[in-house]
ZAZA-555568 format. One line per field, with one value per residue (C-alpha): x, y, z. Coordinates in Angstrom, 3 decimals. Layout:
<nodes>
east = c(X ...)
north = c(Y ...)
up = c(Z ...)
</nodes>
This chain:
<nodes>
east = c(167.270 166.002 162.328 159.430 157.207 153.975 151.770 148.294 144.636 143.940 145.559 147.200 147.808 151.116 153.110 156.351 157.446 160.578 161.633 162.625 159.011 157.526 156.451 155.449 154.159 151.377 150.766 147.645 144.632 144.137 143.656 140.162 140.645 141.494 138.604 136.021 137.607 139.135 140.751 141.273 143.311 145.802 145.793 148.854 151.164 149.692 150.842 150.656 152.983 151.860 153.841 153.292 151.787 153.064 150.230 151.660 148.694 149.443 148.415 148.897 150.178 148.548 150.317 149.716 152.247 152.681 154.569 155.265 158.953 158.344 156.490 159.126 161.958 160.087 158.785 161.692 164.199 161.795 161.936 165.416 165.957 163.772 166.683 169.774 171.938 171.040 173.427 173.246 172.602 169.171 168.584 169.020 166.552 164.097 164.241 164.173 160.947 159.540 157.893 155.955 154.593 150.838 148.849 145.814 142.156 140.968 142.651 145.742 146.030 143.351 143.174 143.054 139.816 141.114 140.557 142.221 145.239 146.906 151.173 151.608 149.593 150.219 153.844 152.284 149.237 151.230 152.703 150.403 149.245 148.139 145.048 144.396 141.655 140.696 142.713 145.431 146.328 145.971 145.876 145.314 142.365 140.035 136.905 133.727 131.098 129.435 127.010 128.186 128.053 129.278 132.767 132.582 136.192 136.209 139.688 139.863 143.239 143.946 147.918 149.171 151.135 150.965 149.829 148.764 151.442 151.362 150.595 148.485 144.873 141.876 141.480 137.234 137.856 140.493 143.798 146.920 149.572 152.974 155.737 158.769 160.322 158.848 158.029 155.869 154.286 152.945 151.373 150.653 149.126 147.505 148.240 146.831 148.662 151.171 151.938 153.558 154.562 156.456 157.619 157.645 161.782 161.085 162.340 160.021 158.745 156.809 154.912 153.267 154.294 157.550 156.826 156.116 158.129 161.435 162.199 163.521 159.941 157.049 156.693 154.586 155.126 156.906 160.095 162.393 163.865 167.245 166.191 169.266 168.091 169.936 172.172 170.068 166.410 164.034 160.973 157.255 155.048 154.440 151.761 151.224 150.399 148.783 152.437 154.811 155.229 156.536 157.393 158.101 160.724 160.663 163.028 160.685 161.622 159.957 161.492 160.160 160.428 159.010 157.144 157.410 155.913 154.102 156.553 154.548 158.631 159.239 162.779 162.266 161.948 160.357 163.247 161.580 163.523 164.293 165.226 163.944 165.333 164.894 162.280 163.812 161.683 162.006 161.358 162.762 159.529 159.317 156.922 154.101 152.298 151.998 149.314 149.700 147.121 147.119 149.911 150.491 151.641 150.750 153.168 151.940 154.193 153.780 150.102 151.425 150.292 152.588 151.814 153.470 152.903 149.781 147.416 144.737 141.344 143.314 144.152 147.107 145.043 146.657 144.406 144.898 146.258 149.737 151.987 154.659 157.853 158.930 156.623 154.736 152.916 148.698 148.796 145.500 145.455 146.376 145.953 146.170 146.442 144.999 144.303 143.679 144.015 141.548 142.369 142.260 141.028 141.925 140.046 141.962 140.947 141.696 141.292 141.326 140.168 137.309 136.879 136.908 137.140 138.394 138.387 139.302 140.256 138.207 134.254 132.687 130.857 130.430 133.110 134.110 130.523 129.968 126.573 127.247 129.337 131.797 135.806 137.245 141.161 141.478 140.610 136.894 134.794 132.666 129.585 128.160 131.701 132.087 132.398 132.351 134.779 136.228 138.315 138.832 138.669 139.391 139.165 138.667 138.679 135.357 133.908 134.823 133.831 134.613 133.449 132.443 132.520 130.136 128.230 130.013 128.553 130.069 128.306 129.924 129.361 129.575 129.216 130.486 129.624 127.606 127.882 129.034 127.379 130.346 128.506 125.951 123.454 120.070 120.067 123.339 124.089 125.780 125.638 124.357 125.804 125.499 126.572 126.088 127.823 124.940 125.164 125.347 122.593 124.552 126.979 124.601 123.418 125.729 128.652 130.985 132.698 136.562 138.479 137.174 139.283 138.535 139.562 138.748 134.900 134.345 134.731 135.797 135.019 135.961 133.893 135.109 134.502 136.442 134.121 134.905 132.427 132.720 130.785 130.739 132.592 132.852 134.160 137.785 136.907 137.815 134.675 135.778 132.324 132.090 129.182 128.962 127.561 129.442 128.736 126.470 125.214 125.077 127.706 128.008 130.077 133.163 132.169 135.630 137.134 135.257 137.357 140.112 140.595 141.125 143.233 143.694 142.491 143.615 142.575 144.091 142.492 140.873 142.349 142.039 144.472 143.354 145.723 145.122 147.185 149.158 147.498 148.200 146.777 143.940 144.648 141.620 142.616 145.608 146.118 149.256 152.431 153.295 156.836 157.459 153.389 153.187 149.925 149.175 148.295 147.924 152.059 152.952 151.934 151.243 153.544 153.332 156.553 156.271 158.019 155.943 152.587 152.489 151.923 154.723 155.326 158.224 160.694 160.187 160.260 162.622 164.834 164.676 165.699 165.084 162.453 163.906 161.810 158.529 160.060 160.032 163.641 163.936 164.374 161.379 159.797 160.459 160.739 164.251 163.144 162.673 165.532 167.673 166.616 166.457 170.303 171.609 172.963 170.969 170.063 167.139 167.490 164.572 162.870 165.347 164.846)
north = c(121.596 124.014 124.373 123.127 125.436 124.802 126.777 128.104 129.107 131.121 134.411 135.140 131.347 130.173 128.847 128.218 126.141 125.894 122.437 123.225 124.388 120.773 119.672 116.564 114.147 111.791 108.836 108.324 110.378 111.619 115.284 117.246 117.936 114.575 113.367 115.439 114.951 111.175 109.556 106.039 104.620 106.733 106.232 104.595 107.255 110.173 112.224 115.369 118.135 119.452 123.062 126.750 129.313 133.168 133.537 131.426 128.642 124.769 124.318 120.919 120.282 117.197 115.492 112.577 110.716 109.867 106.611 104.439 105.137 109.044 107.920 106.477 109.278 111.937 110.442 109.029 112.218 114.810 112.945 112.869 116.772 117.482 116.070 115.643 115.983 114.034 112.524 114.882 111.870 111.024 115.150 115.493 111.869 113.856 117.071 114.801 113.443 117.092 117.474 114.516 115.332 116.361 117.964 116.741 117.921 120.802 123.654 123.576 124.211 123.640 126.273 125.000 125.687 127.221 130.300 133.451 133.137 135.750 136.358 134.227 131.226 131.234 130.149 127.426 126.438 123.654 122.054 118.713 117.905 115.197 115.027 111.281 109.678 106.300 103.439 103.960 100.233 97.205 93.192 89.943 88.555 86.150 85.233 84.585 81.740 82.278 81.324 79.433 82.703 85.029 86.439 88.532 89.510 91.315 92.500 91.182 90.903 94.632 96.004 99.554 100.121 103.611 103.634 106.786 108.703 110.435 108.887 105.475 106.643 106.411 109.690 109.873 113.578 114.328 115.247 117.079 114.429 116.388 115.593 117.326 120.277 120.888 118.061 117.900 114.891 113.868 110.168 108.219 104.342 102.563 98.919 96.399 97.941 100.168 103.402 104.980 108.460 109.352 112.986 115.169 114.553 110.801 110.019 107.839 107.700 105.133 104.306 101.394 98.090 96.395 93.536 95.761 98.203 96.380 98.754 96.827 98.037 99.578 103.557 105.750 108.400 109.204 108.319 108.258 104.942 104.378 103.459 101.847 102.531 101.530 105.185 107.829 106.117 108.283 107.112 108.002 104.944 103.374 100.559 98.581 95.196 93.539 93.174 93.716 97.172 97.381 101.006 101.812 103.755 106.281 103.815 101.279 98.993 97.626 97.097 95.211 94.711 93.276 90.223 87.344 84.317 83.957 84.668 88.496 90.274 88.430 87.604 84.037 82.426 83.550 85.287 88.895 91.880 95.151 97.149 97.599 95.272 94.936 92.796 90.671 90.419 88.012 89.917 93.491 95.573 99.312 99.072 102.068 100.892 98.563 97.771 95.312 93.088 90.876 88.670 89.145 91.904 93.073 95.548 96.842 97.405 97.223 96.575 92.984 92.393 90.434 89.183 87.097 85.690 84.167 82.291 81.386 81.865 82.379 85.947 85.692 85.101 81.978 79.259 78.040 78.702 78.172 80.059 82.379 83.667 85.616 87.767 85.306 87.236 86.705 85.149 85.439 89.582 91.956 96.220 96.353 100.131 99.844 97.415 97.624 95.194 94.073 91.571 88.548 89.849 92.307 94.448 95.262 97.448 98.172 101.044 99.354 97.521 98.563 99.666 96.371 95.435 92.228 90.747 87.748 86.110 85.703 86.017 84.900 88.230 89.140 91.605 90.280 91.439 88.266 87.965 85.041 84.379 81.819 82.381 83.093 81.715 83.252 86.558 87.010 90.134 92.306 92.862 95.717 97.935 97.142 100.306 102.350 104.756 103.961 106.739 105.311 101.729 100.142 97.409 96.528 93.098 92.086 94.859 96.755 100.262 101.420 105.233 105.929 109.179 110.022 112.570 114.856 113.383 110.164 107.105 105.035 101.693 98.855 95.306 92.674 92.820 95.461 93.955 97.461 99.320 99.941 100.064 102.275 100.078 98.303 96.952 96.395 93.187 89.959 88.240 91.487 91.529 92.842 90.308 92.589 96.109 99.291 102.818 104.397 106.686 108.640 109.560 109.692 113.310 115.249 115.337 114.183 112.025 111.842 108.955 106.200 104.383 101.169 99.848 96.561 97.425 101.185 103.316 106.848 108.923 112.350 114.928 117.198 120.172 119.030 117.327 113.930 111.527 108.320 104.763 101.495 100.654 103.220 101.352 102.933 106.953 105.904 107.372 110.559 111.218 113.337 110.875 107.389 105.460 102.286 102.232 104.093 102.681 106.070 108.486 111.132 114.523 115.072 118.378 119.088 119.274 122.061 124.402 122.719 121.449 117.609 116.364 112.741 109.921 107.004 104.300 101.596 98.528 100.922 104.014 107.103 109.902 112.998 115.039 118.721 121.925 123.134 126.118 128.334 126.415 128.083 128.835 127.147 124.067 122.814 123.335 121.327 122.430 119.956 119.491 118.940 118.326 120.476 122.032 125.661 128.514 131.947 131.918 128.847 131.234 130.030 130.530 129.365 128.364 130.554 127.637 124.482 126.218 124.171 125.671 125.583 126.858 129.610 127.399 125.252 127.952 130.463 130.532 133.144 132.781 133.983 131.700 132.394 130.116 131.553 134.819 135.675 137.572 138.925 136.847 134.435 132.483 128.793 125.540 123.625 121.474 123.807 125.879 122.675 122.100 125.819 126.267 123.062 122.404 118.987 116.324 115.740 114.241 115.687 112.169 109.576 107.352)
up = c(89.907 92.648 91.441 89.343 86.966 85.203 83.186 85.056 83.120 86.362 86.974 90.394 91.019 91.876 88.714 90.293 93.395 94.969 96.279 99.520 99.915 99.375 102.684 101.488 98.727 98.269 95.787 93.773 93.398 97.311 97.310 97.283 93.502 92.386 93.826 92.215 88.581 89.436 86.433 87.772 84.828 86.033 89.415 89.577 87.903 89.612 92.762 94.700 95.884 99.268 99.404 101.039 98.359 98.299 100.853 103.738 103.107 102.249 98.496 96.254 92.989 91.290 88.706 86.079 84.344 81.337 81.786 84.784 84.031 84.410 87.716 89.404 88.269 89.136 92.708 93.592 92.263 93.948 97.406 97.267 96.330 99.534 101.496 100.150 96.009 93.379 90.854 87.479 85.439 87.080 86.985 83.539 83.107 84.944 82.737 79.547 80.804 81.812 77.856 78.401 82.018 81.855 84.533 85.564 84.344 86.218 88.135 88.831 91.926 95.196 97.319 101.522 102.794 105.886 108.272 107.930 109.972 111.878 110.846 113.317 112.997 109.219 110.196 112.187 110.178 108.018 111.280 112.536 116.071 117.322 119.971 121.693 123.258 124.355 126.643 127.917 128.945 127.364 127.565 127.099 124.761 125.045 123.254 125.483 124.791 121.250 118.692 115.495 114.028 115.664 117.792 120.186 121.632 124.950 127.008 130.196 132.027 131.174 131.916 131.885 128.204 127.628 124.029 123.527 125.202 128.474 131.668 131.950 131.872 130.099 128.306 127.192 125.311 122.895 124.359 122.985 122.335 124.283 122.354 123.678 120.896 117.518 115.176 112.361 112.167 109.174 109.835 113.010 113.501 116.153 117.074 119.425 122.179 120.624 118.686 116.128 115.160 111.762 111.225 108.145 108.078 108.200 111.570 113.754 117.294 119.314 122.428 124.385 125.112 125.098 122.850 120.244 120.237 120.882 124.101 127.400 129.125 128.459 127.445 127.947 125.677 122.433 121.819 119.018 117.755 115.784 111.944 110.190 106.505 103.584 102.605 101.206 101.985 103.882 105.910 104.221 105.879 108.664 110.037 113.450 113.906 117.123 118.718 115.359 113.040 109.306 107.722 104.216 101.983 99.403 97.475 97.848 100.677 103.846 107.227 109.905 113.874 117.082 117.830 115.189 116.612 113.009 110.787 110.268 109.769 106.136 107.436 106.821 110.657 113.576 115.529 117.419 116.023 118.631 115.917 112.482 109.391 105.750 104.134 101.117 98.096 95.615 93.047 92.149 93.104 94.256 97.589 97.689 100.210 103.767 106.134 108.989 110.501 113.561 113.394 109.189 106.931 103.191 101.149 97.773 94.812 90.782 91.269 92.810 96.418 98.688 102.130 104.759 108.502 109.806 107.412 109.687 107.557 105.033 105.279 103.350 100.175 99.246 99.266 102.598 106.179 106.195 107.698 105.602 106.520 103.716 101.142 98.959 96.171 95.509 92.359 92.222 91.940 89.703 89.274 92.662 93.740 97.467 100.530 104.139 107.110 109.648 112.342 110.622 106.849 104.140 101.681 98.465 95.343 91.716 89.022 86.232 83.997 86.454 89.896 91.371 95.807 96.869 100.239 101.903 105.282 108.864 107.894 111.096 111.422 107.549 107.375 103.865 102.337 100.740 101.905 103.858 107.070 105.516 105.673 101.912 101.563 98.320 97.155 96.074 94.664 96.798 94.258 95.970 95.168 91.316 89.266 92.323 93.133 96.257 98.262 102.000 103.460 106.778 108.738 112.569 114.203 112.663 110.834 107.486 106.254 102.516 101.450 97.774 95.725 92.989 91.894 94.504 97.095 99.433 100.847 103.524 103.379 106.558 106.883 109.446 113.516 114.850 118.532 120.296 116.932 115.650 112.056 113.169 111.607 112.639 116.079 118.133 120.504 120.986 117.336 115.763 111.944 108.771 106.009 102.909 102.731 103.827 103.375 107.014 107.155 110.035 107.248 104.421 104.895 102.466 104.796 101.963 104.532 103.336 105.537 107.401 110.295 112.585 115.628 117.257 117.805 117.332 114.347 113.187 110.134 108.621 107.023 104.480 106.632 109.036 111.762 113.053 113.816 115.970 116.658 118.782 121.984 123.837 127.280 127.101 126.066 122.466 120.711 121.990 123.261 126.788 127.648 129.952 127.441 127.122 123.164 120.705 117.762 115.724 114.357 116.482 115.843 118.201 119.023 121.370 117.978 116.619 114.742 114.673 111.141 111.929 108.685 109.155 112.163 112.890 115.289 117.374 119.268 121.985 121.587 118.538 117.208 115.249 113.536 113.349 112.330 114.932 116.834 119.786 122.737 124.720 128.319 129.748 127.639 130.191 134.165 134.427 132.919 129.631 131.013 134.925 135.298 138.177 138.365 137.440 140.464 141.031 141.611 139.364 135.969 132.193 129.579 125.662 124.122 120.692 118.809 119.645 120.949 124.162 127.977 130.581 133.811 133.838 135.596 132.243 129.804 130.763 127.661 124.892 121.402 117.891 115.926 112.240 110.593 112.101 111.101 114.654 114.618 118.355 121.293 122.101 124.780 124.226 126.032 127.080 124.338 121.529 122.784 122.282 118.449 117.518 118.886 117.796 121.246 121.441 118.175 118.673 122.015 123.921 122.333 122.856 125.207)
</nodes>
């Protein structure tokens, strides 16, 4: 099986894919098109096939099951023919599900909303970046003197960590991440005082402190880690925790590593791991998704949600605040197709039998939208979210933000502390809270915000025309902002990111990613060279590496080599790096440590 073919109402579209052409595939209804025509009972057996039309430009194809059995074989047996042979016997259970497969209402195929690229940058346009902004250091927590009410966490013993890659410095604009030779990344998460980077082949890089990442000290940019999977598994997910990080399988499975004081690994004590290890379920379910919190984790599979480590509040949904050390499943919950983790609480939602959000966990602030400012140990109903579709949710240390779609149109909704007006609500302030989820009137103005992301006090959201907007504490850089304001209670547009088509964000405690396509780097964008640092004169010259777009000084960039698959067939600039990967000389080692 080398390619998939479908049957197209619309002349001139694609009808025919090859599967070495996927670059990548997503579960449930995410696209642009699934959105506006959303079937939510079928959430749960539908997907999308990111791939490169006859045009050079990144198209999806989005698919709906008939049966959760032709979900999982045709998931699981396309992942695997990305990468590596498939036994005939699941190939030919795939094709005997093939007459059953239907495609989903509307076209079939979304065309990217993107510029017209040069031959060039159409090679390049499918590739992700990552730009950076916020703390670079981190440190210990404590909570100041507060009402009954209300928390208010400030860091105080700050120590350098690194987290976002590059030296240890506060970065207050958006920054090009540097990671050494060309890699695709396709998802990145921000911990407490740690990050992590997976790429589009499923290998995985992190940065920032020791005790999370399992390194002997503290780094301070990317690099690769050793993942012992089980044979043939592949890497599609990754989360961070406050000091502890979990990443997911496409066969389903959930390894764990770094601190585990609380039990937050599922390995059944509280050893620390250095390197990644498999989670043990007691039941025989397929993991789609994870999400870490503080010092606990949640994995999604089957509709079931399981969590495990801390239960103080109750954020582990069951009932009280024990401690668990292995997955323990919410009995409580069921249709489960999405959740996200805050610092001590979690939001969760289903499709069906109606679009339902839970939440549950820490409510000192009223970031569980009860109305009321009293911790739920059990899961409970959000009333303001029933029968609304919900298409992004996150959660920070003490506030939540959910984003609706209707009508074509979004609302983004906030509730919980609004102390550094990280809700963009009301007033801001010491003991400043919003028990009852708001729309944001910021993002209210037919921006058709798409994604949502928190950290511990400020907040980021994405528009569908690609403008990025940020909130709240501002004291590290991590609102992006080119202002001294030490917070801002409004959403304001990023407007260093003009132009360049942010896809996904992300946020840490007090730091921010945004991932963008790759481009060619302006000139006027970098004075030190991206390798050796030294700074740029008259003499020291700029040079781009034609493989992974960044600036280098000549003494960095002096080898030449065909780019084949940039169709670039004579010899080209590139750095060591890239020169290492393209000529197979080096494995991948411009990134281990």
């Amino acid at each position: 099986m080398k390619s998939i073919e479908w049957i197209s109402r619309d002349k001139g579209k694609d009808t025919k894919v090859e599967i070495s052409k996927i670059s990548k595939i997503t579960f449930g209804q995410k696209t642009q098109k699934f959105q506006r025509l959303s079937r939510s009972d079928v959430d749960n057996r539908s997907f999308s096939l990111w791939y490169t039309d006859r045009e050079g430009k990144s198209d999806t194809l989005d698919l709906v099951c008939a049966t959760d059995l032709q979900y999982k074989t045709w998931t699981t047996t396309i992942s695997k023919l990305k990468r590596r042979s498939v036994p005939k016997s699941i190939i030919d259970s795939l094709a005997n599900t093939s007459n059953n497969l239907n495609l989903s209402a509307g076209p079939d195929l979304l065309a990217a909303s993107t510029k017209h690229f040069n031959k060039y940058e159409q090679a390049l346009q499918d590739v992700n970046v990552i730009y950076r902004f916020g703390s670079n250091t981190w440190g210990h927590t404590k909570k100041l003197p507060h009402s009954q009410s209300n928390n208010v966490i400030l860091f105080l013993y700050l120590i350098t960590t690194g987290q976002l890659g590059g030296k240890n410095k506060m970065e207050k604009s958006p920054v090009l991440l540097h990671i050494q030779g060309s890699y695709d990344i396709n998802e990145i998460d921000g911990g407490w005082s740690h990050s992590l980077l997976l790429m589009s082949d499923g290998s995985l890089a992190q940065m920032g402190r020791k005790i999370a990442t399992g390194f002997d000290h503290d780094v301070s940019s990317p690099v690769l880690i050793d993942v012992n999977l089980v044979e043939g598994s592949v890497t599609e997910q990754a989360s961070c925790g406050r000091s502890h990080n979990a990443i997911g399988t496409d066969d389903g499975k959930v390894y764990t590593w770094g601190n585990n004081f609380f039990g937050q690994l599922g390995h059944g004590d509280r050893m620390d791991r250095k390197t990644p290890m498999i989670v043990e379920l007691k039941t025989q379910v397929m993991i789609r998704d994870i999400a870490c919190g503080y010092d606990f984790t949640c994995a999604l599979g089957d509709c079931q949600l399981f969590t495990w480590g801390s239960g103080k509040y109750g954020v582990l949904g069951h009932g009280d605040e024990k401690d668990r050390l292995s997955p323990c499943l919410i009995e409580d919950l069921d249709s489960i197709t999405g959740m996200a983790c805050g610092g001590h609480h979690v939001l969760a939602w289903s499709r069906k039998p109606a679009e339902l959000v839970y939440s549950w966990g820490l409510n000192s602030s009223g970031q569980l939208g009860h109305g009321n400012s009293k911790s739920a140990f059990s899961p409970r109903l959000i009333p303001t979210f029933s029968n609304k579709h919900i298409i992004s949710v996150a959660c920070g240390a003490g506030h939540s933000l959910a984003v609706t779609f209707t009508n074509e149109s979004s609302l983004t909704y906030a509730c919980g502390s609004n102390a550094f007006g990280q809700l963009a609500l009301g007033q801001c302030g010491q003991g400043a809270k919003v028990l009852t989820p708001m729309a944001i009137p910021s993002l209210s103005t037919g921006l058709r915000i798409q994604e949502v992301a928190c950290g511990s006090m400020h907040s980021l959201a994405r528009s569908e025309s690609g403008e990025v907007f940020s909130s709240g504490c501002n004291a590290f850089g991590q609102l992006g902002l080119e202002t001294k304001d030490r917070f801002l209670n409004r959403f304001t547009a990023i407007t260093s990111l003009k132009d360049k088509n942010p896809r996904a964000i992300a946020c840490g405690g007090m730091h921010s990613f945004v991932m963008c396509p790759k481009k060619w780097i302006k000139d006027e964008e970098v004075t030190n060279c991206m390798k050796c640092k030294a700074v740029f004169t008259f003499m020291r010259r700029k040079h781009h590496c034609r493989n992974c777009c960044l600036i280098f000084c000549n003494e960095c960039s002096s080898k030449r080599i065909a780019i084949l698959h940039l169709k670039l067939k004579g010899p080209q600039r590139v750095c060591e790096a890239c020169y290492s990967q393209i000529s197979g000389h080096s494995s991948r080692n411009s990134l281990r440590g």
